[in-house]
C-alpha positions in Angstrom: -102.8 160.7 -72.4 -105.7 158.0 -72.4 -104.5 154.2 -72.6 -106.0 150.7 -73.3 -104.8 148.9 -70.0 -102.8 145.7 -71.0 -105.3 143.2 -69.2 -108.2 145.2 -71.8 -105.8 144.6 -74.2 -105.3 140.9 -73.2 -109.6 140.5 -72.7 -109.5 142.1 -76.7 -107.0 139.8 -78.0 -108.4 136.8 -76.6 -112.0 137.6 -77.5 -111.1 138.0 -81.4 -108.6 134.2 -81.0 -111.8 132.7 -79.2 -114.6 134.2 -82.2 -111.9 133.4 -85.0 -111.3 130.0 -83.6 -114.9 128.9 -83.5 -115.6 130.4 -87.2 -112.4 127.8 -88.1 -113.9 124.9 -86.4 -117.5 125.3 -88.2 -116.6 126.0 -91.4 -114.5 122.7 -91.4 -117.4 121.4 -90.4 -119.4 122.7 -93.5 -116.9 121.1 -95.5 -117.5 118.1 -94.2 -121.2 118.3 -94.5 -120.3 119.2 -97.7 -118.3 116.1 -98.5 -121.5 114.1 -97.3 -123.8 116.1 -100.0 -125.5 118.1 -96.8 -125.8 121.6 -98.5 -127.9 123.0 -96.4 -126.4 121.9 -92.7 -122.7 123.5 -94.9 -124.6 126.5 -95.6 -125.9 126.9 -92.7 -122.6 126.4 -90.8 -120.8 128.6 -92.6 -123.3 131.7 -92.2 -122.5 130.5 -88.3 -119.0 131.1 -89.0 -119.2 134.6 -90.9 -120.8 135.5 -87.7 -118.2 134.7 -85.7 -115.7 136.3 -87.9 -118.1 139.3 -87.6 -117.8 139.5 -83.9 -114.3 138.8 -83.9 -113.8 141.6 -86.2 -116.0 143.8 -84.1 -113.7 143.5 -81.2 -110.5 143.9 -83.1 -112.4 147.3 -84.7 -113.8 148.5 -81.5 -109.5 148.4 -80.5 -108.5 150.1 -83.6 -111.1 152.9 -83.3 -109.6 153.6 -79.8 -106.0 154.5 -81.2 -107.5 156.7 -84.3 -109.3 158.3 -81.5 -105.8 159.0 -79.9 -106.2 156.7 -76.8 -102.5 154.7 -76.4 -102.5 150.9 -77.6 -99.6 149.3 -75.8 -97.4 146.8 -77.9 -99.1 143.5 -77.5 -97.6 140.4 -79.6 -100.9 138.6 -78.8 -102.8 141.6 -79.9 -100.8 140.7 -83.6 -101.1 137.0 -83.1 -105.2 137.7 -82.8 -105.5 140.1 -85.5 -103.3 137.3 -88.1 -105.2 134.7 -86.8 -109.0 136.6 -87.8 -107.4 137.0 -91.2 -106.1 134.0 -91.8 -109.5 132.0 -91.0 -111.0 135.0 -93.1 -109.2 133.4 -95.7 -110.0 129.8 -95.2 -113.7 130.7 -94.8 -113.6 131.8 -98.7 -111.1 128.9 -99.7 -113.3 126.5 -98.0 -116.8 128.0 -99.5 -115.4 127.2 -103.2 -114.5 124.3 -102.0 -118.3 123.9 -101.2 -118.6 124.6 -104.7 -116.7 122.5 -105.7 -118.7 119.6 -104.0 -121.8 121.2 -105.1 -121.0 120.6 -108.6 -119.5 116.6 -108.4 -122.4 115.7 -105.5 -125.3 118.1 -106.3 
């Protein structure tokens, strides 16, 4: 039977922690800009972070294709810890874009 090598594995799990991280780190940033009444440069960064949550989730995809194709996925806890940590800064990506709302409506 095919198998995902674990260093593929490891070169998967890191690329979706490295995408997801960045997307964390900008859309913080478009709160601040936010904060500061700078819609545009917030808008902008967080359409920089959905694309790094985009790629991010490629990769993650591109792994979970190869296992309903019937190619073996070795047990990887980092492979988890990387897939949590793309949906968790999915999730602060939305909180933080009504937060952008938010300022929208007590700066704009």
């Amino acid at each position: 039977m095919e198998e995902v090598s674990k260093d593929e594995l490891v070169s998967i799990s890191m690329q979706v922690i490295l995408h997801a991280g960045n997307a964390r780190e900008l859309v913080f940033q478009a709160v601040n800009k936010a904060s500061e009444a700078n819609f545009e440069e917030a808008n902008r960064l967080i359409k920089e972070a959905n694309d790094e949550v985009g790629t991010a989730h490629q990769a993650q995809t591109n792994m979970l294709q190869k296992e309903a194709e019937g190619i073996d996925i070795p047990y990887s806890p980092l492979f988890g810890h990387a897939q949590d940590t793309l949906m968790t800064v999915k999730t602060e990506i939305n909180m933080m874009q009504e937060m952008i709302k938010l300022y929208k409506e007590l700066k704009g």
